[in-house]
LUMLUMGU-643242 format. One record per residue: residue number from 1; residue in one letter; x, y, z of N, C-alpha, C in turn. Coordinates in nm, 4 decimals, padded with zeros to 6 digits. Example, Ala and Ser with C-alpha at 12.3 -4.5 7.8 and 13.67 -1.06 7.14 Angstrom:
2
- 1:a:01.3190:-00.5690:00.7800:01.2300:-00.4500:00.7800:01.3200:-00.3300:00.7800
- 2:s:01.2850:-00.2250:00.7080:01.3670:-00.1060:00.7140:01.2900:00.0030:00.7870
This chain:
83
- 1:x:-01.1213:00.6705:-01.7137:-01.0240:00.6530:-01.6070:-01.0927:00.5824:-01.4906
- 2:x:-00.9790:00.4761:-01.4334:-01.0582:00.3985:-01.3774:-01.0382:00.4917:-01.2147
- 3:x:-01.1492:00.4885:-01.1067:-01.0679:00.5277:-00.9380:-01.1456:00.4208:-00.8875
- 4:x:-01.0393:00.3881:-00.7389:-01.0087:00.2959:-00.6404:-01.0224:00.3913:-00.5322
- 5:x:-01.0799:00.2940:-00.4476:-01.0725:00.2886:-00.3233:-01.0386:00.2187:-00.2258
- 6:x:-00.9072:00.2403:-00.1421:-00.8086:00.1586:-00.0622:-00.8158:00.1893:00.0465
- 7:x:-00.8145:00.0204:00.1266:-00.8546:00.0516:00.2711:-00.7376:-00.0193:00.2887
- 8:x:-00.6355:00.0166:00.4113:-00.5347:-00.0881:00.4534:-00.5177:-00.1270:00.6189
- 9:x:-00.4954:-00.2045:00.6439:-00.5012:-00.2436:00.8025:-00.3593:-00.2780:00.8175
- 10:x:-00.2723:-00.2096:00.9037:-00.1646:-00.2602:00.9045:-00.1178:-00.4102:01.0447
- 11:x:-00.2411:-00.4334:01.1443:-00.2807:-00.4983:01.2007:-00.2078:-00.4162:01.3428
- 12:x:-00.1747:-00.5041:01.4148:-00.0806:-00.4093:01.5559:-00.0309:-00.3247:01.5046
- 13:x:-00.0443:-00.1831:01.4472:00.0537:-00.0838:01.4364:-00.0066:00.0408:01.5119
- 14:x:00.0726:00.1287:01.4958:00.0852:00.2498:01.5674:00.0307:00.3832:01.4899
- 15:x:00.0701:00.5213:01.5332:00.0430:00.6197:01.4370:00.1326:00.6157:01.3440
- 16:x:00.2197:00.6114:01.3913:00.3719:00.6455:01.3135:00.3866:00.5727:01.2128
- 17:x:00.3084:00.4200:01.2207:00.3425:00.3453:01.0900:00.2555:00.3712:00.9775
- 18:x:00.1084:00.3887:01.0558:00.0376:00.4525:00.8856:00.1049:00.5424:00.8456
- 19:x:00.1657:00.6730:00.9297:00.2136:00.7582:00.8016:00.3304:00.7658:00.7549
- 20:x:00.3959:00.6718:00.7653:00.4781:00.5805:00.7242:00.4551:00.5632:00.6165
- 21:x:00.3299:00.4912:00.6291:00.2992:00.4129:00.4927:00.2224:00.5170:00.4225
- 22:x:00.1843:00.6358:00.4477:00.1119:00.7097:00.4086:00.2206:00.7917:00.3019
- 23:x:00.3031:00.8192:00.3465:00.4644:00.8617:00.2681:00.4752:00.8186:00.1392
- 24:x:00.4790:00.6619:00.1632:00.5285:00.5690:00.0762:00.4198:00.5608:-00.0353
- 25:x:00.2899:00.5691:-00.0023:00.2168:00.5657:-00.0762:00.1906:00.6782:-00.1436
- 26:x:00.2079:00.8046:-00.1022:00.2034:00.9585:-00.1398:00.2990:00.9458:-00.2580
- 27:x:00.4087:00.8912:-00.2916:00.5414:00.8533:-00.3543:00.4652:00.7502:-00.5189
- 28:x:00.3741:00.6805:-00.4960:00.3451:00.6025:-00.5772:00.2414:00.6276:-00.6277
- 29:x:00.1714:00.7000:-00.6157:00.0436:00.8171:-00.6601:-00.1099:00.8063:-00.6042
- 30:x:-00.0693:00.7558:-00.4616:-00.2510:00.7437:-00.4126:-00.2754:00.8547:-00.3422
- 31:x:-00.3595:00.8898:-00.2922:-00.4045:01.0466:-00.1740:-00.4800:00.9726:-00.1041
- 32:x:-00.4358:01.0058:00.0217:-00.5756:00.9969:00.1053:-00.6829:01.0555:00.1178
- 33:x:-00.8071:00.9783:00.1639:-00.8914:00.9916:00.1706:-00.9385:01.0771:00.3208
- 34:x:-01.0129:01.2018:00.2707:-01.0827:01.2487:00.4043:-01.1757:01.2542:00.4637
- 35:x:-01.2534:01.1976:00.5777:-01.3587:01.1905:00.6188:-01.4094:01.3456:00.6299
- 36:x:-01.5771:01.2903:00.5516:-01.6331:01.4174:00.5990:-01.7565:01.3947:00.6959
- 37:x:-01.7880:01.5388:00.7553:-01.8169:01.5379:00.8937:-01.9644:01.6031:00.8884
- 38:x:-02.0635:01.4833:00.8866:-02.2350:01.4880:00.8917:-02.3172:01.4765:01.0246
- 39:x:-02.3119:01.6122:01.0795:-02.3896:01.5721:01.1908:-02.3301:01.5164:01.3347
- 40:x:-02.2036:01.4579:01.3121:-02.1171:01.3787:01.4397:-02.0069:01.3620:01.3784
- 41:x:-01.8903:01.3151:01.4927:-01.7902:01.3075:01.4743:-01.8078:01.1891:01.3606
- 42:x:-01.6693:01.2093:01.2798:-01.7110:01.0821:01.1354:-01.5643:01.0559:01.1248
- 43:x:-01.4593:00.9592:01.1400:-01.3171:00.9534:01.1161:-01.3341:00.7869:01.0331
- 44:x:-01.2039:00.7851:00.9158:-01.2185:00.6731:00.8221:-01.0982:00.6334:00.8804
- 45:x:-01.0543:00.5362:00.9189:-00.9567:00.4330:00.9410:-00.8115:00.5191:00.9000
- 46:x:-00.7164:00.5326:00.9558:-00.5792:00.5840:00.9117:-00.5397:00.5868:00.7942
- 47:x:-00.5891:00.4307:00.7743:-00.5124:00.3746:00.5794:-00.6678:00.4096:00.4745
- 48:x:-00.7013:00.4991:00.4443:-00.7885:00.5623:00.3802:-00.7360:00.6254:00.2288
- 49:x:-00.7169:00.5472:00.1170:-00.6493:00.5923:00.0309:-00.7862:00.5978:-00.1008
- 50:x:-00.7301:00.7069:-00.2075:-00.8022:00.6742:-00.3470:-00.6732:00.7009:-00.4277
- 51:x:-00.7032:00.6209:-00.5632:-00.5856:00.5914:-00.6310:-00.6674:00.6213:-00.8186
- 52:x:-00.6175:00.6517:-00.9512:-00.6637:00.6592:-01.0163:-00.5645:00.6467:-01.1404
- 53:x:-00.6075:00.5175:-01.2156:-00.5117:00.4887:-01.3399:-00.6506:00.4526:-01.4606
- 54:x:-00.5324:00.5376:-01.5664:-00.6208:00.4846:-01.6990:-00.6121:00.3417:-01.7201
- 55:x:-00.4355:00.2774:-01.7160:-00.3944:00.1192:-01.7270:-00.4221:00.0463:-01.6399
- 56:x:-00.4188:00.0628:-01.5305:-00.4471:-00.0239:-01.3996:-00.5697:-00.0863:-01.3984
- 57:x:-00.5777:-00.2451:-01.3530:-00.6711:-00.2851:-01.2831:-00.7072:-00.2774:-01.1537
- 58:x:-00.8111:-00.3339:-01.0971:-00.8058:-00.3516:-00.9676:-00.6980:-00.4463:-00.8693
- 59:x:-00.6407:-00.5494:-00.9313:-00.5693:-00.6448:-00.9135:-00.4406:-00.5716:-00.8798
- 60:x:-00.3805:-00.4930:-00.9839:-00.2886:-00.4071:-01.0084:-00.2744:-00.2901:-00.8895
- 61:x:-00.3323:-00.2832:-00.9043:-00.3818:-00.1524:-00.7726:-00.3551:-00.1956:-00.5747
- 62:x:-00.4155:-00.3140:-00.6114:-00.4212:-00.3840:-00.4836:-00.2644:-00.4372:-00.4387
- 63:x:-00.1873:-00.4568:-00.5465:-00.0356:-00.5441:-00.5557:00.0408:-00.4193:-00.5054
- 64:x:-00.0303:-00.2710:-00.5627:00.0862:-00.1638:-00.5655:00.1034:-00.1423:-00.3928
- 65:x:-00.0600:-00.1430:-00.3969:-00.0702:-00.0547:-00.2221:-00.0078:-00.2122:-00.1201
- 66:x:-00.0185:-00.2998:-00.1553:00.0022:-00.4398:-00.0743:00.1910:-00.4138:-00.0275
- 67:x:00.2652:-00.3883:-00.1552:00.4056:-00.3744:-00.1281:00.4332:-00.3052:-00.0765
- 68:x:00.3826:-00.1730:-00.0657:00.4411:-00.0569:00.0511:00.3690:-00.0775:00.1285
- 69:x:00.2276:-00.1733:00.1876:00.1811:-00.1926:00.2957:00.2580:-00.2990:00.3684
- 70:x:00.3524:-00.3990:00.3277:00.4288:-00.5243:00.3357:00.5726:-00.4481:00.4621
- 71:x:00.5791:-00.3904:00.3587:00.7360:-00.3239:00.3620:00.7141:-00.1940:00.5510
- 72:x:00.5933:-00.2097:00.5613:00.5880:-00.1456:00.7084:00.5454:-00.2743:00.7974
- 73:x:00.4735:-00.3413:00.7672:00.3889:-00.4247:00.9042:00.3597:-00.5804:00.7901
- 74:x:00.4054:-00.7036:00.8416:00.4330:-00.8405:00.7535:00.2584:-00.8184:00.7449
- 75:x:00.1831:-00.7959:00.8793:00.0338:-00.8417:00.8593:-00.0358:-00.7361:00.7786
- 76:x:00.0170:-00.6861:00.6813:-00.0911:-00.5745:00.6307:-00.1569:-00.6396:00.5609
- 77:x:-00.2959:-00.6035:00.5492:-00.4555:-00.6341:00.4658:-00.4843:-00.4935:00.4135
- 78:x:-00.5034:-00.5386:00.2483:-00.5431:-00.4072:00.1715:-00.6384:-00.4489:00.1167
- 79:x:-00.7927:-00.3618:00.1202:-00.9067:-00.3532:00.0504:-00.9212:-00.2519:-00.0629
- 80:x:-00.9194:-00.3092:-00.1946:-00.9822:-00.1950:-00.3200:-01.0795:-00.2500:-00.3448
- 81:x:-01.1643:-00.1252:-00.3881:-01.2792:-00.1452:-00.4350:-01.2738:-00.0659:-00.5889
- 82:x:-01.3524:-00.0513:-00.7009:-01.3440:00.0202:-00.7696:-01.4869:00.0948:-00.8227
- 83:x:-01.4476:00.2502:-00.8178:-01.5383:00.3348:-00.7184:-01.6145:00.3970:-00.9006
């Protein structure tokens, strides 16, 4: 099984729109990701997602989180990596 790691920038947005998009993405099977806390304060960016498919590529992955990142803010930028 493959896991991802998704970073998304929704560019000018607010709180309300990551979890927005945090919803939408909860709906399509990613979880967010939680910062953990070494020594000092440690916080990961709002759009902090991991995602995990046997079929999926990375390509695939990136298209899923891109459309519900689209569908809140035109400028969203999504980073996967595969972890």
């Amino acid at each position: 099984m493959a896991e991802f790691s998704v970073m998304i920038n929704l560019g000018k947005a607010d709180l309300d729109d990551y979890s927005l998009l945090a919803k939408m993405l909860h709906k399509t099977g990613f979880s967010e990701t939680k910062a953990a806390q070494v020594a000092a304060d440690y916080r990961l960016l709002p759009a902090s997602f991991k995602y995990s498919s046997e079929t999926e590529n990375m390509t695939a992955v990136r298209e899923k989180a891109l459309k519900s990142a689209k569908s809140v803010s035109s400028k969203a930028m999504v980073l996967v990596s595969e972890c």
